[in-house]
N, C-alpha and C positions, 0 to 999 in steps of 0.2 A: 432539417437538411433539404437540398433543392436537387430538382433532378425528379426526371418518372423512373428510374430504374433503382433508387434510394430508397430506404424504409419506408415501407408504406404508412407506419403510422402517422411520418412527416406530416402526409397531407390533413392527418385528422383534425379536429377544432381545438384550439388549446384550451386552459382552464386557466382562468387569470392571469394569459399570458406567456406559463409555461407548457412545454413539450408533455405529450401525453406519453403513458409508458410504453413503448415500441411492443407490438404485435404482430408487425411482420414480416418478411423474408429479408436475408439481407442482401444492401446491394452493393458492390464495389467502389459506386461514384459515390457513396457517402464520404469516402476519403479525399482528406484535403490533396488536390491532384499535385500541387506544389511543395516541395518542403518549404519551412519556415526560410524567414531569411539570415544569412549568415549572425548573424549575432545568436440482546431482542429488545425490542421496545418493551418498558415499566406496565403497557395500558392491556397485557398479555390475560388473558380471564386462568389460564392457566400453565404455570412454567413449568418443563421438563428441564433438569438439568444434569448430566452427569457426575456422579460422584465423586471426589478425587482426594484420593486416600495415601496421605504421606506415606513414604517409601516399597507403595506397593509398584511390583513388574521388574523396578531396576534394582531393588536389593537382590533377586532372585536370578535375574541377569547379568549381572555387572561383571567384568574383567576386573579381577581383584589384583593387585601386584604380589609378586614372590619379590624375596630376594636371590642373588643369583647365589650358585653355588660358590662355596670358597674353594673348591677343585675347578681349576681354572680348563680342566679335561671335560668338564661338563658345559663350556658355554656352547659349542656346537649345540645338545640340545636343546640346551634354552633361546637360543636362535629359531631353531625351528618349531620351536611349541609357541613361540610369538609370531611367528609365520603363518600356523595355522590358522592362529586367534584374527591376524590379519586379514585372511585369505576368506575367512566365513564371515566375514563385517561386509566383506566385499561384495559376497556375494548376497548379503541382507539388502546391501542399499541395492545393488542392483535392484531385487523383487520391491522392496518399499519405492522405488523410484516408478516402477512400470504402475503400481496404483497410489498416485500421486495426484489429487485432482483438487483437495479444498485448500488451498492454501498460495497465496499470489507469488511463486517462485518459477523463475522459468529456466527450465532446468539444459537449454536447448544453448549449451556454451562445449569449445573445446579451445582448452589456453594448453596443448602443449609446449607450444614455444618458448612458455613462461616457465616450463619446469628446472631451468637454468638456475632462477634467480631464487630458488628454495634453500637456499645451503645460508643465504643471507639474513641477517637480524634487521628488516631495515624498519625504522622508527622516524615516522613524522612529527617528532613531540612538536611545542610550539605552533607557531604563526608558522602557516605556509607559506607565506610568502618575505618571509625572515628567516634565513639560511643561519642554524643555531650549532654550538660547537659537535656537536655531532652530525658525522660528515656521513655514515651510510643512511642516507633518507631515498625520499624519490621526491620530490617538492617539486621536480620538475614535469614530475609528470603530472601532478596532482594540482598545479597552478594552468597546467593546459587543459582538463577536464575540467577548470570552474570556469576559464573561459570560454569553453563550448555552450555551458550552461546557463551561461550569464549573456552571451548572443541569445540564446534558446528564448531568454526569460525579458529579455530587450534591457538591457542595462551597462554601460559602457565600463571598462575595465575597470576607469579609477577612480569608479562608482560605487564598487561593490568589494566587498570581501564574503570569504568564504572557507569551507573547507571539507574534506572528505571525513563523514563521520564512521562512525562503528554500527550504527543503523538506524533505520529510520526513528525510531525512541528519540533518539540523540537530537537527531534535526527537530524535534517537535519542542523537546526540554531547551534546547538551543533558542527557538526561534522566541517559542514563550518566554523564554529567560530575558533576551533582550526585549521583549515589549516592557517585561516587569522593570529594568532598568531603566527605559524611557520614562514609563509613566508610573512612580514606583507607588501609587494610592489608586492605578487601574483594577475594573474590574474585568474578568476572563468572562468570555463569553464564545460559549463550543455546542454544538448541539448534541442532542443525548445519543447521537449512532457515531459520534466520532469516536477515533482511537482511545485505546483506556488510559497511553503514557500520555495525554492532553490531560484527563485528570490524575493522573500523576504531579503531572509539572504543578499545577495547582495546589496541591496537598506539598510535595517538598519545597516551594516554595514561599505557603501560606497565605494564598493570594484568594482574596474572595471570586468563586466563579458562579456562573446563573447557568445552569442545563436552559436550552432552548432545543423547543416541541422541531419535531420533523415531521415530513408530509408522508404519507404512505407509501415513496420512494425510498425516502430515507435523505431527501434533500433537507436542507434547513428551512424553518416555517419562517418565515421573513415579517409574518404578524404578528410571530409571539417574539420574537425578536423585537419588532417595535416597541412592544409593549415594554419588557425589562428593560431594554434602553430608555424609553419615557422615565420609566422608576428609577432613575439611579443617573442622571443629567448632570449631577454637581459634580460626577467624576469620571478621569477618560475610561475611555472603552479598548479592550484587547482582544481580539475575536481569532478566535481558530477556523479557517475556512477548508473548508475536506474538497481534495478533488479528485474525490474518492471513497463513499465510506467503507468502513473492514468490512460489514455484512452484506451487503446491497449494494456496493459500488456504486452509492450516487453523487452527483457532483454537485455540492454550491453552487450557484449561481454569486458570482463574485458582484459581477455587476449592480444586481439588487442587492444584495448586503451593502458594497458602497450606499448606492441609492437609497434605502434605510437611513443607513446613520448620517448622511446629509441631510436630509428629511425630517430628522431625530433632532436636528439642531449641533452635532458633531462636527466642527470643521477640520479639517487634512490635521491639525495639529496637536489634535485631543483622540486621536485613534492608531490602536496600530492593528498591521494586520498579519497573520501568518498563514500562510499556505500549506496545506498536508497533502502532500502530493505523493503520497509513496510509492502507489502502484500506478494511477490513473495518469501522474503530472506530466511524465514521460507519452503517453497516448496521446492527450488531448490535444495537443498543437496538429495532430493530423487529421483530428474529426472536424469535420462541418457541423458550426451550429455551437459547437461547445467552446461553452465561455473559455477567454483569453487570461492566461496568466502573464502578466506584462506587470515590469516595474515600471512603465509608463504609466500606470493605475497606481493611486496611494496607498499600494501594500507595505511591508515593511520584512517581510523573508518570505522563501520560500523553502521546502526540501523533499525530495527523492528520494525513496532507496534504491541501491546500487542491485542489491543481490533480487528484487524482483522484474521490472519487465527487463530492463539494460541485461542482466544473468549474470554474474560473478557466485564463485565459490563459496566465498563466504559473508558472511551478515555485513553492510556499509551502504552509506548513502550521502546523498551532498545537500549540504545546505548553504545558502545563498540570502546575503541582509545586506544591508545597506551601510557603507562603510561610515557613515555617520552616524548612525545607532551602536555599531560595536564599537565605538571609541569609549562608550558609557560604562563597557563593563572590562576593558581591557589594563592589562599590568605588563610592567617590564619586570622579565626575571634575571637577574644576574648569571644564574646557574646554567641555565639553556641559554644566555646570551641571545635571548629572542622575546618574543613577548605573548604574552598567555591569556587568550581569548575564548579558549574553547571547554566544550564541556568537560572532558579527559585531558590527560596529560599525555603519555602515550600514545600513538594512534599507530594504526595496521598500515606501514608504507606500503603493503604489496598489493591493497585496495586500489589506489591509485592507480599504478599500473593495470591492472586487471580492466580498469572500467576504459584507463586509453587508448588499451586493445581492443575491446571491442567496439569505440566510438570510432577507431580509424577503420577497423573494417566493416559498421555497417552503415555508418554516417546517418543523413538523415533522411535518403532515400530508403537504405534497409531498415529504418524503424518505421517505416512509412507502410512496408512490404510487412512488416511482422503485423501490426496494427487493423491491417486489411484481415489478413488473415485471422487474425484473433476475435476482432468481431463479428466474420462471416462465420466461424465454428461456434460464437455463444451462440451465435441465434437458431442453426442447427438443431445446438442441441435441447433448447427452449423449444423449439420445434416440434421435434422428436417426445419431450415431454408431454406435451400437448397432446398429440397423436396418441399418445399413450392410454390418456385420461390423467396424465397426473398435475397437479396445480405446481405452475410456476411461472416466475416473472423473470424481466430483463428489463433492466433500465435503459432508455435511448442511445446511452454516451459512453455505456459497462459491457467488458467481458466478464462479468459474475451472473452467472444466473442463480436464480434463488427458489428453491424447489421445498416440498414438504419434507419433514425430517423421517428419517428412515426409522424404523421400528425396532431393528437388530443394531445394538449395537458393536459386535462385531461385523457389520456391515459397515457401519459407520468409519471404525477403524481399520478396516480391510483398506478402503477406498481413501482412507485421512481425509475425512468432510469436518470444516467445520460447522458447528451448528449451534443457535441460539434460541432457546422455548422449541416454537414448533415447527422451524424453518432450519434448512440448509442449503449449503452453498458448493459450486463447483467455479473455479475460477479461472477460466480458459489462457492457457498460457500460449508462448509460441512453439513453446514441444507439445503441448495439446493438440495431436493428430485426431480425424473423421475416426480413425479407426480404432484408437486409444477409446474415444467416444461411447463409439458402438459397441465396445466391449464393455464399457460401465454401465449403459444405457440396456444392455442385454441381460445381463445380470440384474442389476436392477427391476426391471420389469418381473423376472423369473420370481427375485427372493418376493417381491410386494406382493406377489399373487397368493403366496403362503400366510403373508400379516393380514389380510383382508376376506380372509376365508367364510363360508357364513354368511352372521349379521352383522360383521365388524365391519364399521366404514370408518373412512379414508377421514382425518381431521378436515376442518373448516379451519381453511389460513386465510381469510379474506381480509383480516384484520390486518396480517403485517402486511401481503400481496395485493391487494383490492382483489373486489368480487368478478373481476372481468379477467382474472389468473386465476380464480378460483376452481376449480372441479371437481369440487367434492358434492356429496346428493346433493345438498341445498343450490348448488351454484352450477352442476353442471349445463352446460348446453346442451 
């Protein structure tokens, strides 16, 4: 980043060229001042992992169904005994809402205007942009959010196809799916902090993939990359690039990935590339410094989810390829009188809408305004950690910070952290307020005071963090 009011680490020395991991305060001007233009780690010495015991919690809590009474004098109270059941759900999500911190959802939406369109079944089966006998869709709106995103992403309308998925899973199985059709004796190449539905896609597809090593950001190692691509030359390459990973929110460097596999001997025609953008993809065009996602670059898809930084109610996300790769794997249906591209059949019309309310009311100014703020409260509260004495990291280009795993786990699920071995994570959203913060941050500090009593000390996470996040005996300063 440039500028003397910008993250002080800017100025640090890099290491091989990339960005060191941000240590200090944040500053405003690190945001791009312009919107765009219109268009755990395996090497762990010891894993902690949660137990998770079919049908424990929800058999014991679940809303069972009655049948209703056949005295048709008794639905009054069956009305209101489902009233009740309503009204205490309510009032659950409220309290799980207010301690809401590990998990990339931003919960800072209000669509009542949409409450109109609820009475509606509307279904996007089909090609978006193939109007199929079934007339209650929203295609209309759903073909104006791919072109928002297809300016966002630089790629001209009748360039690209696209479509609003069910979530971001969808976009990754999606995007992967069409490289496997391009190059159908490709091998998949993701590094070992990507998403799990990346090796998903691999496994229900049956596609040979190579895990590649990551740096102690959780960026992808671009030299162990080399290498598996060296070993494996007589066949194309399909690479998942993260810009974003789920634990550490760190981002690919797209740039040197291309640069790799050119270098590798790869030309534009023997590679594809997809982008995991779920949470970060939407960020990153307003940070300084962080690589560019452009279809002007030999990628070959990209995809977002909807329901995290954008906020929509429920789980969807868009994905975005290049209309001359999905010809590979597309059919005409006679039945839907449209033609069948996508992963589902089905899809959620009311996602569309949801996501073109809030592209017309925050545009790219308000995501500009969200973005500031989101990475001036990660660093906060990295900060605040710090001051504490507790080990934790921030990545340069991340609202995730990534902190040592809490000891209680009913602490853990008080707070819904997620957590991998010996690390966890809070992941600053745009309803993540200073004071949401300071209330986790307060607590926090109180319950660690009781895990460390004595001669119990604090784990050594220098391993996932490096030792210059570290603060534990060995590493404190």
């Amino acid at each position: 980043m440039a500028g003397g009011a910008e993250i002080k680490a800017a100025a640090a020395p890099n290491v091989n060229g990339k960005a060191e991991i941000c240590n200090g305060n944040f500053g405003p001007t690190a945001i791009q001042l312009e919107p765009l233009p219109p268009v755990v780690s395996e090497h762990l010495a010891e894993k902690k992992t949660r137990e998770i015991v079919l049908g424990r919690n929800v058999h014991t809590t679940c809303h069972s169904i009655t049948e209703p009474d056949v005295n048709d004098e008794q639905t009054g109270d069956k009305e209101a005994q489902m009233a009740g059941v309503l009204a205490r759900y309510r009032k659950n999500l409220l309290e799980r809402t207010k301690h809401h911190l590990g998990y990339p959802y931003n919960l800072d939406f209000e669509y009542g205007a949409l409450a109109q369109l609820q009475h509606f079944s509307i279904n996007n089966l089909g090609d978006p942009f193939i109007e199929s006998n079934y007339g209650v869709h929203s295609r209309q709106f759903e073909v104006g959010v791919l072109d928002w995103f297809a300016r966002l992403w630089e790629i001209e309308e009748n360039k690209y196809w696209g479509y609003i998925t069910n979530c971001g899973t969808e976009g990754n199985l999606h995007g992967i799916l069409v490289g496997r059709e391009v190059f159908p004796d490709g091998i998949l190449y993701a590094s070992r902090e990507s998403h799990y539905s990346v090796f998903k896609a691999a496994r229900m597809y049956r596609m040979e993939c190579e895990k590649v090593d990551t740096l102690i950001s959780g960026e992808i190692d671009c030299s162990d990359l080399r290498v598996k691509l060296l070993a494996n030359k007589d066949k194309p390459a399909i690479l998942n690039v993260n810009i974003g990973t789920t634990v550490k929110g760190a981002v690919d460097d797209l740039d040197h990935v291309i640069q790799t596999l050119e270098e590798c001997g790869f030309s534009h025609d023997r590679f594809y590339i997809h982008c995991d953008g779920a949470l970060f993809g939407l960020m990153m065009p307003f940070v300084k410094r962080a690589p560019k996602v452009s279809f002007k670059k030999p990628i070959g898809s990209v995809s977002v989810s909807g329901h995290k930084f954008v906020g929509c109610p429920m789980p969807c996300g868009v994905q975005i390829t290049r209309m001359e790769h999905v010809n590979v794997l597309s059919s005409n249906v006679e039945y839907l009188a449209s033609r069948d591209a996508t992963i589902m059949g089905s899809r959620n019309g009311h996602a569309p809408i949801f996501l073109w309310y809030t592209l017309n009311r925050k545009g790219y100014k308000g995501f500009q305004k969200d973005v500031q703020k989101c990475l001036r409260n990660a660093h906060y509260l990295k900060d605040r950690l710090h001051e504490a004495g507790i080990s934790a990291m921030l990545n340069e280009l991340s609202s995730t910070v990534v902190f040592e795993r809490p000891r209680d786990e009913e602490f853990t699920r008080r707070w819904q952290l997620a957590c991998q071995g010996n690390i966890a994570h809070v992941v600053v959203m745009p309803n993540v307020t200073i004071e949401k913060l300071d209330f986790f941050l307060n607590e926090l500090v109180e319950k660690r005071s009781t895990w460390y009593e004595g001669h119990v000390q604090a784990l050594c996470i220098a391993a996932e963090i490096g030792k210059d996040n570290c603060y534990c005996a060995l590493h404190k300063k």
